[in-house]
VOGU-788068 format. One record per residue (C-alpha): x, y, z. Coordinates in nm, 4 decimals, m for minus. Layout:
<volums>
<volum><east>X</east><north>Y</north><up>Z</up></volum>
...
</volums>
This chain:
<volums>
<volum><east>7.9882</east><north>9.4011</north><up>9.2838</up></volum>
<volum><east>7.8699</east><north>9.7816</north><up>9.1788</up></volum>
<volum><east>7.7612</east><north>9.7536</north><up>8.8261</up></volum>
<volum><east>7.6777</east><north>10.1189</north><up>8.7056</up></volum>
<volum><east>7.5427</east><north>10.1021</north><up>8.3328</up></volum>
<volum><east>7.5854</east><north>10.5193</north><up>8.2903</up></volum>
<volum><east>7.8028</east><north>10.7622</north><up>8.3609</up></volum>
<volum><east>7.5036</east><north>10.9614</north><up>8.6005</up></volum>
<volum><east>7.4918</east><north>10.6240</north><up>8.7553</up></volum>
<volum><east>7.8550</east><north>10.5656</north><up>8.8180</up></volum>
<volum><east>7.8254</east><north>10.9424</north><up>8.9849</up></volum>
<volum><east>7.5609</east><north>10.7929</north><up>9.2236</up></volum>
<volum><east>7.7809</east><north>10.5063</north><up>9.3633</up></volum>
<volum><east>8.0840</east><north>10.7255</north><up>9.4249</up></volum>
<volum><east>7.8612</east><north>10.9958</north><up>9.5772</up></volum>
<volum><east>7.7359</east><north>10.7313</north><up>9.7844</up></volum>
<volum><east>8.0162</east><north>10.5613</north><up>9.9181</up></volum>
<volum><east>8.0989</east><north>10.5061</north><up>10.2622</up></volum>
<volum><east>8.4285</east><north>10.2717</north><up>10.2322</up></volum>
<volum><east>8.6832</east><north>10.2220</north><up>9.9919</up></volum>
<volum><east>8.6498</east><north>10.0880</north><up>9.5879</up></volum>
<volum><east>8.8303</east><north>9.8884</north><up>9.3836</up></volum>
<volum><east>8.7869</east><north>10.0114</north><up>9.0394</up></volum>
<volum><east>8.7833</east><north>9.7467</north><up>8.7645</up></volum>
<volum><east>8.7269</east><north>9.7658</north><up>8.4059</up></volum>
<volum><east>8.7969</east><north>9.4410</north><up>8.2227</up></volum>
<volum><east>8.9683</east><north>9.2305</north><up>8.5005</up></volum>
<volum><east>9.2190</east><north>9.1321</north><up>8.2751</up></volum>
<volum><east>9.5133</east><north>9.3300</north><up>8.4629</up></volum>
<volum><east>9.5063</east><north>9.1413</north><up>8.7907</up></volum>
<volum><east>9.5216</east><north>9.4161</north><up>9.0101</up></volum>
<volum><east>9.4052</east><north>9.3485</north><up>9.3267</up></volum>
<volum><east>9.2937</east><north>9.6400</north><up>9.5856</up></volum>
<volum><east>9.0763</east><north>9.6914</north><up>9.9225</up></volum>
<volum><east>8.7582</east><north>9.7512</north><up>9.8702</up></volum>
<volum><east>8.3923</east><north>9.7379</north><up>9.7036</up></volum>
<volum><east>8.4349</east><north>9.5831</north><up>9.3105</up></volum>
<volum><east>8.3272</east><north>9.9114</north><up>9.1287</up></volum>
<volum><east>8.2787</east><north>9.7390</north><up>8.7861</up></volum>
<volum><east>8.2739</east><north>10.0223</north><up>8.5004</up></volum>
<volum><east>8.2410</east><north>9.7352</north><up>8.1845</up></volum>
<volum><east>7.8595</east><north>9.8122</north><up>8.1817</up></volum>
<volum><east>7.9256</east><north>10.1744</north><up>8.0867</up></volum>
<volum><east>8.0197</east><north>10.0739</north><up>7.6854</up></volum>
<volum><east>7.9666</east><north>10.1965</north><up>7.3345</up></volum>
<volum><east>8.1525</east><north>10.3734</north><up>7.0693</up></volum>
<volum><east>7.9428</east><north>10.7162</north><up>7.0495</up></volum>
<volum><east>8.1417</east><north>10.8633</north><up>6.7884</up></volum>
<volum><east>8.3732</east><north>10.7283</north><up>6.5123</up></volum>
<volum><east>8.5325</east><north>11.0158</north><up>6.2304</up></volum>
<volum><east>8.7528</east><north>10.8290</north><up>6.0350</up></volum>
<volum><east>8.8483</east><north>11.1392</north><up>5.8235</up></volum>
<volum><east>8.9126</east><north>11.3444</north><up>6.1543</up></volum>
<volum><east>9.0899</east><north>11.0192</north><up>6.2806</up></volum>
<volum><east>8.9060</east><north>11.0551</north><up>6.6222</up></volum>
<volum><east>8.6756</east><north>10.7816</north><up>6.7913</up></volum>
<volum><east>8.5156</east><north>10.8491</north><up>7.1366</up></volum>
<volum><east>8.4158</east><north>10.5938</north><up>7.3471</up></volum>
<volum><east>8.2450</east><north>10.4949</north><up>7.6589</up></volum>
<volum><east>8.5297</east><north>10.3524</north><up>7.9410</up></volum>
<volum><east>8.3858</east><north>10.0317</north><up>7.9532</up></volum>
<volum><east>8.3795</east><north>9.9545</north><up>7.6002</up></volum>
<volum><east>8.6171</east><north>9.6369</north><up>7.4762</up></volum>
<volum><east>8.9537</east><north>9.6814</north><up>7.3471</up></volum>
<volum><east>8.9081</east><north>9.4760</north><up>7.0690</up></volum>
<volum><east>8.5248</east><north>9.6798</north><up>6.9496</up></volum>
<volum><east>8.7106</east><north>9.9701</north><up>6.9221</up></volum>
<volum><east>9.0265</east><north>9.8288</north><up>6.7584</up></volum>
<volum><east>8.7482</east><north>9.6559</north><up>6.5208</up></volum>
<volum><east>8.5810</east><north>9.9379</north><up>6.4439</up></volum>
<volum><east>8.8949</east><north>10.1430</north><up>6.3519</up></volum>
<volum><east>9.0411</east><north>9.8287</north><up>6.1538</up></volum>
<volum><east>8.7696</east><north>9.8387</north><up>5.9332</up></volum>
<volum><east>8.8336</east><north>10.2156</north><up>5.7945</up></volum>
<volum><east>9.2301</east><north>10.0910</north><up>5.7678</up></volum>
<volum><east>9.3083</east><north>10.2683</north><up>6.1039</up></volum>
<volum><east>9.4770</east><north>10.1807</north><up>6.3861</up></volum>
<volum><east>9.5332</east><north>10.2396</north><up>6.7689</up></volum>
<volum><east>9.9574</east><north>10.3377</north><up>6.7012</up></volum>
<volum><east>10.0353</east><north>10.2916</north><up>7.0646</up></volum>
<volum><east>9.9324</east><north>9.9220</north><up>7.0412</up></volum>
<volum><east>9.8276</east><north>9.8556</north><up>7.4195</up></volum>
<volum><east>9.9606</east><north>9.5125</north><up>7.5596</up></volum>
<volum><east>9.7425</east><north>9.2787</north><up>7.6035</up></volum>
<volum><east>9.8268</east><north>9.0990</north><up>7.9828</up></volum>
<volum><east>9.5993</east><north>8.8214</north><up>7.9807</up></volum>
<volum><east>9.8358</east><north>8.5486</north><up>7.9118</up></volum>
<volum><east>10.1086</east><north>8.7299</north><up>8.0825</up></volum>
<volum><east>9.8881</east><north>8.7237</north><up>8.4130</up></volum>
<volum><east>9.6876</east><north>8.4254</north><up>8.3500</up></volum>
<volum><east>9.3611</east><north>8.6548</north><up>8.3236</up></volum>
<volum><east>8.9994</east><north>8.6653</north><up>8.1942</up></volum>
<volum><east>8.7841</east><north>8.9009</north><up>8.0702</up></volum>
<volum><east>8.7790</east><north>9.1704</north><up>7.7608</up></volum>
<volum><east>9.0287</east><north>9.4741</north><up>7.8297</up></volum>
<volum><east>8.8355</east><north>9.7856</north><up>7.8334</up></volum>
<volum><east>8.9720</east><north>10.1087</north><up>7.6502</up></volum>
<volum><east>8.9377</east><north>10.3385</north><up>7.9931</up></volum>
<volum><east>9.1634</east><north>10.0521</north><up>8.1906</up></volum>
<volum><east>9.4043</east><north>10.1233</north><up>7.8886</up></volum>
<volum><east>9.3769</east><north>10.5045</north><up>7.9264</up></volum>
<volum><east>9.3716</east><north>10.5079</north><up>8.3171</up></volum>
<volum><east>9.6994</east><north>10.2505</north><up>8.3308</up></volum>
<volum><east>9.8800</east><north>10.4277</north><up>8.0534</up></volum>
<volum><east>9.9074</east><north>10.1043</north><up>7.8275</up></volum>
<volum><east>10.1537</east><north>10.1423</north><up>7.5623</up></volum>
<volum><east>10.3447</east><north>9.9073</north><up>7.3497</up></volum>
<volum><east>10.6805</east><north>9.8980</north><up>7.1352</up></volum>
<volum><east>10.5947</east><north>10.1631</north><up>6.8767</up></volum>
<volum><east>10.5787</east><north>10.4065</north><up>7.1897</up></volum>
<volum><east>10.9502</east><north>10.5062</north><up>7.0931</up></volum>
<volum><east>10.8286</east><north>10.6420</north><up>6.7691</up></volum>
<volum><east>10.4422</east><north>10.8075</north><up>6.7899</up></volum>
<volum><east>10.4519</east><north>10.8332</north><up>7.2147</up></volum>
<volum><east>10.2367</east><north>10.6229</north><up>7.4700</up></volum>
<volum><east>9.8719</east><north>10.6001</north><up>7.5425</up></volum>
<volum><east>9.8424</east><north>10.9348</north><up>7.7316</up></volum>
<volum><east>9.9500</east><north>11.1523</north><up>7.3693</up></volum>
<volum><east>9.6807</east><north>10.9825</north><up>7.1910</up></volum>
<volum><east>9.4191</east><north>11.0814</north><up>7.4472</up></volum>
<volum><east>9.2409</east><north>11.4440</north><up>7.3473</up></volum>
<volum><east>8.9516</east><north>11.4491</north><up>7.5913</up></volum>
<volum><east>8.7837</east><north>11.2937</north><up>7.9201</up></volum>
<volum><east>8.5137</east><north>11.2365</north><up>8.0883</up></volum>
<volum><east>8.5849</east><north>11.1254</north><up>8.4267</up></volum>
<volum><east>8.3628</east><north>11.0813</north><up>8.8155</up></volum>
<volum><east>8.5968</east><north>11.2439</north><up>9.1178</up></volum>
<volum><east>8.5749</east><north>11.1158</north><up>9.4360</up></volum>
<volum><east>8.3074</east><north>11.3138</north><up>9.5393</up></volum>
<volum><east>8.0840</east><north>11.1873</north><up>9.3120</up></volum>
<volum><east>8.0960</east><north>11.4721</north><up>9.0567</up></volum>
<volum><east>8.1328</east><north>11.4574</north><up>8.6985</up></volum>
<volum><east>8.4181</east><north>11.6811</north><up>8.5092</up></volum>
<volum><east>8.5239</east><north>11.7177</north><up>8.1748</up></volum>
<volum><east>8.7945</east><north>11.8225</north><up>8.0317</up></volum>
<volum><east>8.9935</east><north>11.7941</north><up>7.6627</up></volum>
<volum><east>8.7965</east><north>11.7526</north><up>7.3259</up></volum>
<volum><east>8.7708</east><north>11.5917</north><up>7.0365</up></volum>
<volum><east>9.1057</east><north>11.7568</north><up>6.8383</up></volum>
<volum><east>9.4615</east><north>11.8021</north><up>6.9352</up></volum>
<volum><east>9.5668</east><north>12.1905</north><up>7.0382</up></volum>
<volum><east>9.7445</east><north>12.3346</north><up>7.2527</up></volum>
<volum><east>9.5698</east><north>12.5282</north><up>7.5139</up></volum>
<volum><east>9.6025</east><north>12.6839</north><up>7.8540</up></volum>
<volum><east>9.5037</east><north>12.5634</north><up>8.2119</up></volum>
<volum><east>9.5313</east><north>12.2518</north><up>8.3827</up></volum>
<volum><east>9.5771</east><north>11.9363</north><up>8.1430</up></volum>
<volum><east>9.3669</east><north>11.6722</north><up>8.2889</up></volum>
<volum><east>9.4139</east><north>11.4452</north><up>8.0009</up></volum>
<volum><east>9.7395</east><north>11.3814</north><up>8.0489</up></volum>
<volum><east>9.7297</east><north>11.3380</north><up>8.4391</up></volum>
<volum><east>9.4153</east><north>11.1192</north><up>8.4362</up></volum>
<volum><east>9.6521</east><north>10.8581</north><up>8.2159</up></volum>
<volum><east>9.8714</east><north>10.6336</north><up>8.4406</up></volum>
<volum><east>9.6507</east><north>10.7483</north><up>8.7651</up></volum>
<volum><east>9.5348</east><north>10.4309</north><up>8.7541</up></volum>
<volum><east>9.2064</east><north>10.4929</north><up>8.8178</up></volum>
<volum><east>9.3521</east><north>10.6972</north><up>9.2167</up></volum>
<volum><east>9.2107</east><north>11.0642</north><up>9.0845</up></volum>
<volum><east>8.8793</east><north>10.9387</north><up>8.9441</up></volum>
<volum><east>8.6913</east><north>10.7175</north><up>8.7405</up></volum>
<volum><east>8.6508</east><north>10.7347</north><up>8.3562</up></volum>
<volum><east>8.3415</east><north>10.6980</north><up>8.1858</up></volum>
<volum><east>8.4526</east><north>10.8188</north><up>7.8492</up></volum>
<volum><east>8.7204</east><north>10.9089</north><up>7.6686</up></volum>
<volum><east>8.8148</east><north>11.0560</north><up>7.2971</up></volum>
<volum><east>9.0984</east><north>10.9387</north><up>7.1399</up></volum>
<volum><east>9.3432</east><north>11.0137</north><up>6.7695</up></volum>
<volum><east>9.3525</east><north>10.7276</north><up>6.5538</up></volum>
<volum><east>9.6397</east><north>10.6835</north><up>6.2605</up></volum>
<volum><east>9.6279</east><north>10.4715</north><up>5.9224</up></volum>
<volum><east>9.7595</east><north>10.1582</north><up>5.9239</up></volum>
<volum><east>10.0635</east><north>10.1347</north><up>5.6987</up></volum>
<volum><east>10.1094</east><north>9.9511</north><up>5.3756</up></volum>
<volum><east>10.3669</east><north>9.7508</north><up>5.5250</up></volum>
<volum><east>10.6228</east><north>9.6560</north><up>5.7344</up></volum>
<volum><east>10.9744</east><north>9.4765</north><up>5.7712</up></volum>
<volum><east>11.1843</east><north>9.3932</north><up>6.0757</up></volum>
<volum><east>11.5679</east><north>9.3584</north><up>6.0419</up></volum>
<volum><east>11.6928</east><north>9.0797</north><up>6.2574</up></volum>
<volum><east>12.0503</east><north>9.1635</north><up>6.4036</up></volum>
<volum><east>12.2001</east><north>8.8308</north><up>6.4921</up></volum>
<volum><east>12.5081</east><north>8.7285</north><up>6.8037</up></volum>
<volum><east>12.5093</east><north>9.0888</north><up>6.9816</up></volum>
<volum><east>12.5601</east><north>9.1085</north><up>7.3367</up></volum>
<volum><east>12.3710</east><north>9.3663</north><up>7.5513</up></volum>
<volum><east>12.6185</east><north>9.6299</north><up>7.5438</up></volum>
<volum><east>12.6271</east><north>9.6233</north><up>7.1650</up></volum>
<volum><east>12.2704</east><north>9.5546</north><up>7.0667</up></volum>
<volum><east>12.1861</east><north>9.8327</north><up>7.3047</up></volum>
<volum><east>12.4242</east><north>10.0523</north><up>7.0953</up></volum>
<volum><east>12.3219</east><north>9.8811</north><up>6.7825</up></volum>
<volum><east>11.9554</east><north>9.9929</north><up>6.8946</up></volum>
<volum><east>12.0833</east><north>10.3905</north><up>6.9837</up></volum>
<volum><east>12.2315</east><north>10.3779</north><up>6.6380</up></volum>
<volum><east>11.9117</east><north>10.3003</north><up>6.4216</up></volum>
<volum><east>11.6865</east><north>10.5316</north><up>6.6365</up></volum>
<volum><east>11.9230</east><north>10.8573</north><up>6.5843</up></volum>
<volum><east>11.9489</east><north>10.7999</north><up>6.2470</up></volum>
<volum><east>11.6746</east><north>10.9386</north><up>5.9480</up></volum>
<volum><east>11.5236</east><north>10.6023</north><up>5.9178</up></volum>
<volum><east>11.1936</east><north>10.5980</north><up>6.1170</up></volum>
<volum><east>11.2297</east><north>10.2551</north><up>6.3069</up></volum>
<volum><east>10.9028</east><north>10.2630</north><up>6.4637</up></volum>
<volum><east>10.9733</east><north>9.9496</north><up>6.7340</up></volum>
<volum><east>11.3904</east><north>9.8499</north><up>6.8549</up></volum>
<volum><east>11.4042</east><north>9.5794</north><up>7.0903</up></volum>
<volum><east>11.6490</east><north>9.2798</north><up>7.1744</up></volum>
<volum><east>11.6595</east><north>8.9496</north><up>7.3046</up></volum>
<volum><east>11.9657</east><north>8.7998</north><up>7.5375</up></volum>
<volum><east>11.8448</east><north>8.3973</north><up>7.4851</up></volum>
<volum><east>11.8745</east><north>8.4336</north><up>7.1243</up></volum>
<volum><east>12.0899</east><north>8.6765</north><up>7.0485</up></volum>
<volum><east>11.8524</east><north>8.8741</north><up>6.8299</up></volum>
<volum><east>11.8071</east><north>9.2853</north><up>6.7877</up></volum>
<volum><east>11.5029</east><north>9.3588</north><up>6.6230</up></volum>
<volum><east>11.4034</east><north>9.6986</north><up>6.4239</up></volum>
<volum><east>11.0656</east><north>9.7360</north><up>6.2554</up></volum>
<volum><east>11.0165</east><north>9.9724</north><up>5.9986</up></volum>
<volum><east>10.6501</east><north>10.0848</north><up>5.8821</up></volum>
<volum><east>10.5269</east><north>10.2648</north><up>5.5514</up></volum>
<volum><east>10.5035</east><north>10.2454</north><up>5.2394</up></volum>
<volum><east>10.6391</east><north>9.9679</north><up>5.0332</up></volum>
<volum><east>10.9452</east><north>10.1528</north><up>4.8552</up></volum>
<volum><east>11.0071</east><north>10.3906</north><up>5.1704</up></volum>
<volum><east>11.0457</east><north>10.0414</north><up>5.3930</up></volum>
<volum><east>11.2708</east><north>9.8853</north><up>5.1211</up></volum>
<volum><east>11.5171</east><north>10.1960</north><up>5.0888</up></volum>
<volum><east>11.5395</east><north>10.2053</north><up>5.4667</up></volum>
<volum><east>11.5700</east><north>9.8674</north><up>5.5065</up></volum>
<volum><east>11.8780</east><north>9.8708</north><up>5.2927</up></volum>
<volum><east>12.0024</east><north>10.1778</north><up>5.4580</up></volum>
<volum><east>12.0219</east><north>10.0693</north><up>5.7900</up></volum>
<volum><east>12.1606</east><north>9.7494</north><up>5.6692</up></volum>
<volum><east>12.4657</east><north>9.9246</north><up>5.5346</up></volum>
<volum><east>12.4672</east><north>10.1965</north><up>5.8098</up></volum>
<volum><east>12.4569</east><north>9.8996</north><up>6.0961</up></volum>
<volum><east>12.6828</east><north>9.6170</north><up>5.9440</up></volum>
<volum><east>12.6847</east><north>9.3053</north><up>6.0410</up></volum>
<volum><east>12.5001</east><north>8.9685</north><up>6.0634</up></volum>
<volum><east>12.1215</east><north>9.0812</north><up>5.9333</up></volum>
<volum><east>11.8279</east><north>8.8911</north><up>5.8224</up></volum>
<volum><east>11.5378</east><north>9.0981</north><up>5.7515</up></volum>
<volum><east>11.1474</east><north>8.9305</north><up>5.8194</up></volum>
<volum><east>10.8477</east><north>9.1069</north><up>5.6124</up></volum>
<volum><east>10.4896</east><north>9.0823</north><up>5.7455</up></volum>
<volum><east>10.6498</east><north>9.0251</north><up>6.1323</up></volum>
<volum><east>10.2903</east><north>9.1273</north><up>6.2933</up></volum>
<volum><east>10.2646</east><north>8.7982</north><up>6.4672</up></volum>
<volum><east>10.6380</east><north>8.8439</north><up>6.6172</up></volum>
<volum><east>10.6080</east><north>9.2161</north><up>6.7532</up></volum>
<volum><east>10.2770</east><north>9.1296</north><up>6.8919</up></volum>
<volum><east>10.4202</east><north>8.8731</north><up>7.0794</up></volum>
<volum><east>10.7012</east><north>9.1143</north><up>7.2273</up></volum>
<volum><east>10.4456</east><north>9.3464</north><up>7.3166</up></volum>
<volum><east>10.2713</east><north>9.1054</north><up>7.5448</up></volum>
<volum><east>10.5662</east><north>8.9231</north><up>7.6615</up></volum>
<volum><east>10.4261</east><north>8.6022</north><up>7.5448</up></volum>
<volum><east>10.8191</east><north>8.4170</north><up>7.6700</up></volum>
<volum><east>10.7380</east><north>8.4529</north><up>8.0257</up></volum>
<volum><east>10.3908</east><north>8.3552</north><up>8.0285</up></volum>
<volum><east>10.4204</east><north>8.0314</north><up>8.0866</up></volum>
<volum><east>10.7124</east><north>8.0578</north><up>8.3739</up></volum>
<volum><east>10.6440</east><north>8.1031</north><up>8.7364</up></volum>
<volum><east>10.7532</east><north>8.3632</north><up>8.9319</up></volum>
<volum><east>10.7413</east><north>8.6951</north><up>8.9432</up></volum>
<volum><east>10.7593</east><north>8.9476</north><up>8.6354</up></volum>
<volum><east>10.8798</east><north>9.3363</north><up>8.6886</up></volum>
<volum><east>10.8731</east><north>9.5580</north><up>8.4441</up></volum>
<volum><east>11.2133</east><north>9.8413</north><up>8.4863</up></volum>
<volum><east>11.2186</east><north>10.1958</north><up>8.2979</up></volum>
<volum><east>11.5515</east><north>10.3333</north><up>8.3139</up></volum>
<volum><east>11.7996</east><north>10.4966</north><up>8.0892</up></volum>
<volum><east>11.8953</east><north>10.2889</north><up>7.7556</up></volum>
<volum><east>12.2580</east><north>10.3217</north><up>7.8219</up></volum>
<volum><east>12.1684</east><north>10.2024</north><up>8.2327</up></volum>
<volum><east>12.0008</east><north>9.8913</north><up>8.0615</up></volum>
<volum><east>12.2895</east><north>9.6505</north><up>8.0390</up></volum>
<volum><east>12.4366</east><north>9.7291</north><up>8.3692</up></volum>
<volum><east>12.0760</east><north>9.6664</north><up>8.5201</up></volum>
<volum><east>12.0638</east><north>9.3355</north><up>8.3524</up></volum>
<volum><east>12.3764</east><north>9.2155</north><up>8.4576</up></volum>
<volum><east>12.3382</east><north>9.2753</north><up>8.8617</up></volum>
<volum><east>11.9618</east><north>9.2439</north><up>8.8365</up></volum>
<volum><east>11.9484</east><north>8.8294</north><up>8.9293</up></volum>
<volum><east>11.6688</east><north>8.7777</north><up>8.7321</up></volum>
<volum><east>11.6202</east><north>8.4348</north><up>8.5711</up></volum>
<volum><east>11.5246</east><north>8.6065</north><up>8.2064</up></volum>
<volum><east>11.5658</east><north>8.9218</north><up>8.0785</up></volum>
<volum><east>11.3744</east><north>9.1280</north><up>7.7755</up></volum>
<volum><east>11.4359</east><north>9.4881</north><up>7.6492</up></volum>
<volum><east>11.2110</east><north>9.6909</north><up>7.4786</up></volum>
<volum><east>11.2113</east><north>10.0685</north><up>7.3715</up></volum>
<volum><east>11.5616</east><north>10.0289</north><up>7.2645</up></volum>
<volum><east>11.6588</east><north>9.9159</north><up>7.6241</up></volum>
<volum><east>11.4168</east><north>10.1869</north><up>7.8191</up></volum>
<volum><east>11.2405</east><north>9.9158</north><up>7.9021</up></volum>
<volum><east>11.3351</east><north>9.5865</north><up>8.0850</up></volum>
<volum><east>11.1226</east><north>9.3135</north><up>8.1375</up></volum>
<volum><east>11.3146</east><north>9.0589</north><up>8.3758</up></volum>
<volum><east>11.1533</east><north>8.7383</north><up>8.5414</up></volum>
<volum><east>11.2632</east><north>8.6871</north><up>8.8736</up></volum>
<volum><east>11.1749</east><north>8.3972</north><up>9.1552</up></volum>
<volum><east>10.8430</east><north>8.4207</north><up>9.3217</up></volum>
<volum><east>10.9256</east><north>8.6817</north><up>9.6270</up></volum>
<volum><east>11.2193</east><north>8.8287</north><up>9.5007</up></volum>
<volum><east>11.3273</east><north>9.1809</north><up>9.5873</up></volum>
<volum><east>11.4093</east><north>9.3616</north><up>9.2631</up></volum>
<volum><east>11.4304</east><north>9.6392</north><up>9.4036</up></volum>
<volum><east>11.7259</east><north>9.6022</north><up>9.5889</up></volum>
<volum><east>11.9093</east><north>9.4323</north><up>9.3631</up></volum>
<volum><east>11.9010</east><north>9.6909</north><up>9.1390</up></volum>
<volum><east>11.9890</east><north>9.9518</north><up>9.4103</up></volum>
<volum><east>11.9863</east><north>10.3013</north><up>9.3134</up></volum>
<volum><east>11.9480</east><north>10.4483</north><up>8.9398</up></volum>
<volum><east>11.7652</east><north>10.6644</north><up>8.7384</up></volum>
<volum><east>11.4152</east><north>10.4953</north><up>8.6930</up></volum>
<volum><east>11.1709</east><north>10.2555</north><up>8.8812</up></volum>
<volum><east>11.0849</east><north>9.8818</north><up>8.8700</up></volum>
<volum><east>10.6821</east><north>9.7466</north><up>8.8608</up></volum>
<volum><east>10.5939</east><north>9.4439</north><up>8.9650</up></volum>
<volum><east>10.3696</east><north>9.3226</north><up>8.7237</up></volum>
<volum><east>10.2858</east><north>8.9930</north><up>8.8804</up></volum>
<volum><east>10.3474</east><north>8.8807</north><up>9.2056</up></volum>
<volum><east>10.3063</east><north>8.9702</north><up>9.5413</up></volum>
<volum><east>10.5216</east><north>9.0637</north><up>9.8599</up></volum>
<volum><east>10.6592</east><north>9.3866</north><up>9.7593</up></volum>
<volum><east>10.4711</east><north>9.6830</north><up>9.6783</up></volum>
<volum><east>10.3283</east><north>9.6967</north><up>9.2895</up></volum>
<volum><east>10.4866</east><north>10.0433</north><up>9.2380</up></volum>
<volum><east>10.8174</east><north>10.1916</north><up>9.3187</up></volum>
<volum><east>10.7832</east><north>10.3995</north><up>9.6433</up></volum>
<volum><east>10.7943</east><north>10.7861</north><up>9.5381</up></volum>
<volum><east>11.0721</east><north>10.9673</north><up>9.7171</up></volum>
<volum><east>10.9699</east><north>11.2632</north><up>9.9580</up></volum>
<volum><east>10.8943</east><north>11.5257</north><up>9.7087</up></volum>
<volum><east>10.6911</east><north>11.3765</north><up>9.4466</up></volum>
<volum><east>10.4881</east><north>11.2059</north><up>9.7262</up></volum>
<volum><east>10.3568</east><north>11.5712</north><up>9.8983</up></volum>
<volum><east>10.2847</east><north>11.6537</north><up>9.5250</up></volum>
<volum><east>10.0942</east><north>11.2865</north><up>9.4663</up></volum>
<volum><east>9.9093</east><north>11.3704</north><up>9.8301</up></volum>
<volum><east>9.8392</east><north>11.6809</north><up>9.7492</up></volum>
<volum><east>9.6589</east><north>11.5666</north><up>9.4290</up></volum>
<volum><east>9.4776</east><north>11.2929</north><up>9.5521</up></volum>
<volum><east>9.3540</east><north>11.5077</north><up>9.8473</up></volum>
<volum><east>9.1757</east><north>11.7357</north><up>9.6137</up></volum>
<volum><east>9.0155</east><north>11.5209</north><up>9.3746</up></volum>
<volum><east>8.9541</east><north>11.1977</north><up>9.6148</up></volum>
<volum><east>8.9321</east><north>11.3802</north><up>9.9750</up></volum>
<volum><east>8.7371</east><north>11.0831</north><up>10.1153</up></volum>
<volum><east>9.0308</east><north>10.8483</north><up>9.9796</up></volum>
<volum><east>8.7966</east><north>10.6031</north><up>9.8031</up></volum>
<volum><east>8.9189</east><north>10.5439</north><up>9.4807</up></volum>
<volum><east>9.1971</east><north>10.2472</north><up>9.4336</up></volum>
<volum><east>9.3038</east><north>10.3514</north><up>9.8278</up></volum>
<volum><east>9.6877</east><north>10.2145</north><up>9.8620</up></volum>
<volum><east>9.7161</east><north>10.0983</north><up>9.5213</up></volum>
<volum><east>9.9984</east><north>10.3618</north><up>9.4100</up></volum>
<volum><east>10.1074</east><north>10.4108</north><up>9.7758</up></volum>
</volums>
């Protein structure tokens, strides 16, 4: 296993490559790929924390759970909340923040304050050549020229390797509530969901659950503001509705789909249209089924070797398989977006080193 412990060192190995690497931050993510174990956990620290610019930049290697420490204590918070996949995928390890960055990890409140990739303001990554580039800062702005940022999150780790990255923090809130819609089917918690989420409520998290018959909206703020629009979307929603204060524990659990851990078989992970979700479900053949991001997102367990894929035949969005094998992890790009993918990867990995095959 390559071990680099700085940034100028992770530049050497990549410089002087002569096969493929695997890139691996944490190990908790299960991915597995072709080539030399390029570790990057050795290249850790927080180098800067601001709590009153609400900006802490980091080394890629650094633990999750440092960083969310560090920020905890100043009564600030990562708002994307990144899943954690350890039980999910029966891993080890300590998740690193530039395996959250370079996958793109966001969790429920990503309908309300965006994913991973619009918290991200600068980065420091090593190209497959071997050379360093930076690019972003320390504050949001908007600026001209190429946005890196944005298109080194979800590369998973094919355009180059992180070795540091800056990111916004936000206060935690004072509290929060989650109202508990009870005995909807898909079609109407789905609508239910829609509902809440276009109205002037700020429901930071909407998801449901088919086994139990449960819709869940969490609202975040302060005290009186969560009340009022507690009530409000009680009224505005109708109903059977119990409402849960303090539900930390609960959403947590959604965001790392804690009800499949324990199953076998294979877990896939479907983006597609809300108002698609329902349909999905119902031709999908999956032995469980979650939605999240008011049905944007579809968790569904399946049998081990499954093909989701074409079950689900053709629609507006793409299925992951999270864990398994047989099929390919990610959806196969049709023709245009692959020349532009190519085309991308040919000019900041021309040797094809970095996480070869791993996206196709």
């Amino acid at each position: 296993m390559l071990s680099p412990q700085t940034e100028a060192e992770l530049a050497d190995v990549i410089r002087d490559a002569t096969g493929s690497l695997a890139i691996q931050g944490g190990g908790t993510r299960g991915v597995a790929v072709a080539g030399d174990l390029l570790a990057t956990s050795g290249i850790s620290g927080i180098t800067l924390f601001e709590p009153g610019a609400m900006t802490v930049v980091a080394r890629a290697g650094t633990p999750l759970a440092e960083i969310e420490k560090a920020v905890a204590a100043e009564n600030q918070r990562l708002a994307f909340e990144p899943m954690d996949y350890r039980a999910l995928l029966g891993t080890t390890g300590e998740p690193t923040i530039g395996g959250v960055m370079a996958a793109n990890v966001s969790g429920p409140r990503r309908i309300s304050v965006g994913a991973a990739r619009d918290f991200l303001l600068g980065v420091r990554y090593v190209d497959g050549m071997g050379q360093i580039v930076k690019n972003g800062g320390r504050v949001m702005k908007n600026v001209t020229g190429y946005d890196l940022v944005k298109l080194m999150a979800g590369a998973h780790g094919t355009l180059g390797v992180l070795s540091e990255v800056s990111l916004k923090v936000l206060p935690c809130p004072e509290t929060e509530a989650t109202l508990v819609l009870h005995g909807l089917d898909d079609t109407a918690a789905i609508a239910a969901l829609a509902h809440a989420l276009g109205s002037p409520y700020e429901v930071s998290a909407a998801a449901h659950d088919p086994v139990g018959k449960e819709t869940l909206l969490r609202l975040e703020g302060f005290s009186q503001s969560v009340s009022y629009r507690t009530e409000q979307l009680k009224s505005l929603l109708g109903g059977e509705i119990s409402v849960e204060e303090g539900s930390t524990g609960r959403w947590a659990a959604w965001r790392d789909v804690s009800c499949f851990a324990d199953m076998d078989g294979d877990i896939w992970r479907v983006s597609c249209k809300p108002s698609e979700g329902p349909a999905l479900a119902a031709k999908a053949g999956a032995l469980g089924v979650r939605y999240d991001w008011a049905g944007g997102l579809i968790w569904m367990h399946t049998s081990a070797g499954y093909d989701l894929r074409a079950a689900l035949g053709a629609y507006d969005g793409h299925a992951t398989l999270v864990r398994g094998t047989g099929q390919p992890r990610f959806e196969p790009e049709d023709a245009g977006v692959a020349r532009i993918t190519a085309g991308l990867r040919a000019r900041f990995d021309p040797r094809a080193l970095l996480n070869s095959g791993l996206m196709g």
